[in-house]
N, C-alpha and C positions, 0 to 999 in steps of 0.2 A: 613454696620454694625456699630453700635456705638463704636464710642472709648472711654477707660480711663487712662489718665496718673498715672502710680505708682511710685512714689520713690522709687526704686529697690535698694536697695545692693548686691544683686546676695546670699546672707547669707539665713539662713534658715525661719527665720520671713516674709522674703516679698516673697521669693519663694512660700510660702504656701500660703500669701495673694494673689499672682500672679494669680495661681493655685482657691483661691477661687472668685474670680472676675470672673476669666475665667467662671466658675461654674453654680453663682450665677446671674451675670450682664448681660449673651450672649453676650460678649462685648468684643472688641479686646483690649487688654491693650498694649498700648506700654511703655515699660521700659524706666523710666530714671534715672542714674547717676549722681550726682553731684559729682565731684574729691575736693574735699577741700581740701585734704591734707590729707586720713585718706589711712588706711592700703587696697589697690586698686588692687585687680585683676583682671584688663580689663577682660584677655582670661576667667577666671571662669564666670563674668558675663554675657557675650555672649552665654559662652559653654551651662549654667545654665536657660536663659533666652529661647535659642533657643527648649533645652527637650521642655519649657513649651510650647512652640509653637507659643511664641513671634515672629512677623513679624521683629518687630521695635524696635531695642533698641540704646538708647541716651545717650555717657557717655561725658560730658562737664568738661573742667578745667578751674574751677572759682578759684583756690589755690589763686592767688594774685589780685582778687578782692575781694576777701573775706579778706585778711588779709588789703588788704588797706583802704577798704571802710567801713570793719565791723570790723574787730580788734582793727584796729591801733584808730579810735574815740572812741572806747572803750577804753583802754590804757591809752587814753588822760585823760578822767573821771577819773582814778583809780576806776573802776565800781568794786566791790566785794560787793559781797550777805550776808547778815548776817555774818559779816564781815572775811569772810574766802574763800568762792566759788569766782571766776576767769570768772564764765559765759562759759567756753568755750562750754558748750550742748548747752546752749540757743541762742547764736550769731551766731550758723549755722543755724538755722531753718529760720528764714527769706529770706535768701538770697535761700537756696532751692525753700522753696514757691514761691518765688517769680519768679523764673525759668521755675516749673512747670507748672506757669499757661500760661506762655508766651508759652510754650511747645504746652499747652492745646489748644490757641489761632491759633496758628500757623498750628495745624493739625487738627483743627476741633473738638477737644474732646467733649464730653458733659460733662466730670467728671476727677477729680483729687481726687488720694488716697494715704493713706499713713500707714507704719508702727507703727505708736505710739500705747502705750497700752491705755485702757481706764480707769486705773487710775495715771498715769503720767502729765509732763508739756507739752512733745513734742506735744500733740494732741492739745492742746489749740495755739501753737506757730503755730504748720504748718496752722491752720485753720481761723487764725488770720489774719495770710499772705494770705492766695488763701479768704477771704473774703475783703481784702484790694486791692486785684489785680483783684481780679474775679467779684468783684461788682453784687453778687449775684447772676451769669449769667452762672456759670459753677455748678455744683453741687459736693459737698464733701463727699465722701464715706470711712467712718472710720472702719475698717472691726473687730477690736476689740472693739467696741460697739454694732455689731450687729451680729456677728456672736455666735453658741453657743458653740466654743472653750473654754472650762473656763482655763484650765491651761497647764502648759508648757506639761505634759505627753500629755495632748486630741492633741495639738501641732506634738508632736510624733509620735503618731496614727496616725495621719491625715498624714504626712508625709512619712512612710512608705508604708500605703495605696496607696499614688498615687508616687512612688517610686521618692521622695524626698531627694536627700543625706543628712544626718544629719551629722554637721561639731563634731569634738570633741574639748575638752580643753586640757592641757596640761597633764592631770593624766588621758585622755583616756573618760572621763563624758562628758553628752551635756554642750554647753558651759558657761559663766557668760555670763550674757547680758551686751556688752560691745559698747559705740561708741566711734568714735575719728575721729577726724581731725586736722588739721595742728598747732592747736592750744593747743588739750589736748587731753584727754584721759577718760574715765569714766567706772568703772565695777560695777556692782550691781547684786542683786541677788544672788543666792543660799545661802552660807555659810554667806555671806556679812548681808543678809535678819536681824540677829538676832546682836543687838548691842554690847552686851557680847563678842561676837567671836572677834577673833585679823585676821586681812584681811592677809592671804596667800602672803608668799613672789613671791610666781610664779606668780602672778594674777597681776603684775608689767609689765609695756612694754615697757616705754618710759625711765625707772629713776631706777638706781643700787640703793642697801640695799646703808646708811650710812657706814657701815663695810667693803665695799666692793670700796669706794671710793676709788681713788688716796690717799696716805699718803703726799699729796706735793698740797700746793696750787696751783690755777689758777687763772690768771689775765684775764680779758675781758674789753677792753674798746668798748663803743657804743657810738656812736655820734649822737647826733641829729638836725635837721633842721627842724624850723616850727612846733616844740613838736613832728613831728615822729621822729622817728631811722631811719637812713639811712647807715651807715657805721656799721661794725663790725673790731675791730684792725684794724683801719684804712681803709677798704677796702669796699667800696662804690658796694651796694648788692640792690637789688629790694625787695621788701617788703616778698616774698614768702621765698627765697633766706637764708634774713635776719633772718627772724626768724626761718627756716630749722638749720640755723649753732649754732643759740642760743640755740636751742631742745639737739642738740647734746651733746652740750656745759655744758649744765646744765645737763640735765639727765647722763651725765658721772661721773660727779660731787654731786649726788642724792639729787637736786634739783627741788623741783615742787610737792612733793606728799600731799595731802591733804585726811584724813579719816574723813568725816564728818556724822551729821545726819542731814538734810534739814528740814524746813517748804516749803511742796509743794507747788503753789499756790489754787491748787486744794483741797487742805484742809486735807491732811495727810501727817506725817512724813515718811523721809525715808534715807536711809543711804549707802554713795556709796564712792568711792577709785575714785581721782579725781589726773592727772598729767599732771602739766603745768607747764614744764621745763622753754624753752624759754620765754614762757607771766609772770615764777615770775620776772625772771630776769628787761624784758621791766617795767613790774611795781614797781620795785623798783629802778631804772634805771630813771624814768621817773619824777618819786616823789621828788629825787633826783637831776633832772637838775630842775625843776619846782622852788623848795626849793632858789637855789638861779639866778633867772631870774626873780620871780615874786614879785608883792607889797603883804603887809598881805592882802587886803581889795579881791584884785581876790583870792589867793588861799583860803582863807576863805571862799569865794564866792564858788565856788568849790564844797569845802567840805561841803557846806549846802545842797548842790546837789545831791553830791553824792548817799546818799542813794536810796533817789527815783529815780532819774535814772538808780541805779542797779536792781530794783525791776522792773520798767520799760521792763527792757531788759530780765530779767529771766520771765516774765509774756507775756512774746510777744510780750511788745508794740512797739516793734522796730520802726516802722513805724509809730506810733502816732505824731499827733502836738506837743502832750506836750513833748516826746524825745526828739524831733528835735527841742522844744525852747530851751530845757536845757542842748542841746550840744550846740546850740551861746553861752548861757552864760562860759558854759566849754573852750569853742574856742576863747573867746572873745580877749585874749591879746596871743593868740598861737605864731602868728610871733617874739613876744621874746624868745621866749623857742628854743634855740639855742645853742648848745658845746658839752661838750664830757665827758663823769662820767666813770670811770676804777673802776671794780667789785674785789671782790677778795671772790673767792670762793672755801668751804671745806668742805667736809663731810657732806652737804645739809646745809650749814650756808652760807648768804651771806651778805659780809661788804663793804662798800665804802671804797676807797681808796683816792679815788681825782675827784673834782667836778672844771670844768674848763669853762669858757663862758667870753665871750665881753662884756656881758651884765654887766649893771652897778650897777644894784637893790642893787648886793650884797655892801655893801662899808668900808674896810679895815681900812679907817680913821676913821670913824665911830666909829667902833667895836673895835678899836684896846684899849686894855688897860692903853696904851702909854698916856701921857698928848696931848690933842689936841686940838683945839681949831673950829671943824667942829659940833660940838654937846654940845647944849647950857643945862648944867646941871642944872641950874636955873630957868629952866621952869618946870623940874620934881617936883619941891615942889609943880607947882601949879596942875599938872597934876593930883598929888597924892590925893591935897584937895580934888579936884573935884568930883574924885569918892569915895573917903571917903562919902562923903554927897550922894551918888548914894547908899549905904548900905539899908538904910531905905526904899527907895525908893518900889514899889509894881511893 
């Protein structure tokens, strides 16, 4: 019998696509998992997967490659999307895809599918992937382009009909369409849908109200080696570890939440409740030890980058040449990016406290207001002329 790998959540969107594969394709789907880090119920997955008459289900824990290999060069970038989003939807799709199709290889599939809707990013990033790894040799089967579910009730239906448990939300309703992994959180739809509306306190998971914060700051020092984080208050943590305590850390603190309205790649706006406790922290944390380790001419460099390689990443290009040249250049002088920056954090604000390194860039003589004689003030007249005359200039 043919097989097809699905990216299964055990949730009510791929059980149904589960179920319509089954259907539609005569084809034995075997389920696969990816653990990144998001809210995981092995036993529901199995319990869920075996109803549909799944032989073979795959749950893998990629948490701390995923946060080493796709977070943490993220981080490095200071990669933010239209200068707000944090990426965390987009920087998991890759590494799935890219699972799946090994999945695919491994047991003979002819096809890999997936969840995404058909008018979202996810469909363009998983497909991006399994046509980067698949080299057009597996086939991709997108069940919300082709099926003729139009919306979340026909969803319902369908589900009921072949006695599908429908999960609820917190007031008892089907639920926000929500993902998450170890890095964030995202809820969209229903109420969220119309811009007007103010996003529901309950619809929160990761990150308490501001009102509800501690009345007492909290201190966090991160250290880092080689531009990643490696320690937390001193305490020397693996990269999964690491940013698990940060999540904590921060979202106790109601740090991390973002309400935004997005340009899709896909060519419509859309508006969703984004929480990335521990990744605000790393990125400000990060920018932070950067600030003083680095010359202007790299971080500068950097920042000319930046953009497009956030745009990069939320477009799928994870994999591209042109990513992967523009994380060398982001990487280029990493091995200085070295010490340790103490956060101090309150009621979702967060301040530097003290920025500490060996490194030398930064220079006290220098800067110091003191009379000195390390910094030639006489050269700034001619500095000045110079680009005086640069005014005119076209």
């Amino acid at each position: 019998m043919k097989k097809i790998v699905l990216a299964y959540s055990g949730g009510l969107d791929t059980s149904i696509i589960l179920r319509w594969l089954q259907e539609n394709y005569k084809a034995e789907v075997i389920a696969y998992t990816s653990d990144i880090g998001q809210e995981i119920n092995k036993k529901k997955i199995l319990r869920n997967a075996k109803l549909l008459g799944v032989k073979k289900v795959i749950i893998e824990d990629l948490k701390n490659i995923f946060v080493k290999d796709y977070v943490f060069p993220m981080i490095r970038a200071h990669a933010v999307y239209e200068g707000i989003y944090l990426l965390g939807t987009s920087i998991a799709r890759p590494l799935i895809a890219k699972r799946q199709i090994a999945i695919a290889k491994k047991f003979n599939a002819y096809a890999v599918s997936h969840g995404a809707t058909g008018k979202g990013n996810d469909q363009v990033r998983f497909e991006l992937g399994y046509a980067f790894f698949g080299r057009g040799k597996i086939k991709t089967i997108a069940p919300w382009r082709e099926w003729k579910l139009q919306s979340r009730a026909d969803l319902m239906r369908y589900a009921k009909k072949n006695k599908i448990p429908i999960p609820k939300d917190k007031k008892g309703a089907p639920p926000f369409s929500v993902d998450d992994n170890i890095f964030h959180t995202s809820t969209e739809g229903k109420v969220l849908e119309n811009p007007k509306n103010s996003a529901p306190e309950f619809i929160y998971q990761r990150t308490i109200s501001p009102e509800k914060a501690p009345n007492k700051k909290t201190k966090v020092k991160i250290t880092f080696k080689n531009s990643d984080p490696v320690a937390v208050n001193g305490k020397k943590l693996k990269p999964e570890k690491l940013l698990d305590k940060l999540n904590v850390i921060a979202g106790k603190n109601a740090i991390g939440r973002v309400d935004l309205v997005e340009n899709r790649f896909i060519g419509i706006k859309s508006r969703g409740v984004y929480e990335t406790p521990g990744g605000t922290l790393l990125y400000i944390a990060h920018r932070a030890i950067e600030s003083v380790t680095l010359d202007k001419k790299t971080v500068h460099d950097k920042e000319r980058v930046m953009p497009e390689y956030a745009e990069l990443v939320y477009n799928g290009y994870w994999f591209s040449k042109k990513r992967i040249k523009l994380q060398k250049i982001i990487d280029r002088k990493r091995s200085q990016v070295t010490g340790e920056i103490i956060l101090n954090l309150y009621k979702g604000n967060v301040t530097i406290l003290s920025r500490r390194t060996k490194n030398k860039a930064y220079s006290m003589k220098k800067v110091s207001f003191e009379e000195n004689k390390s910094f030639n003030k006489n050269k700034v007249e001619k500095f000045i002329k110079y680009h005086s005359k640069q005014l005119n200039k076209a």
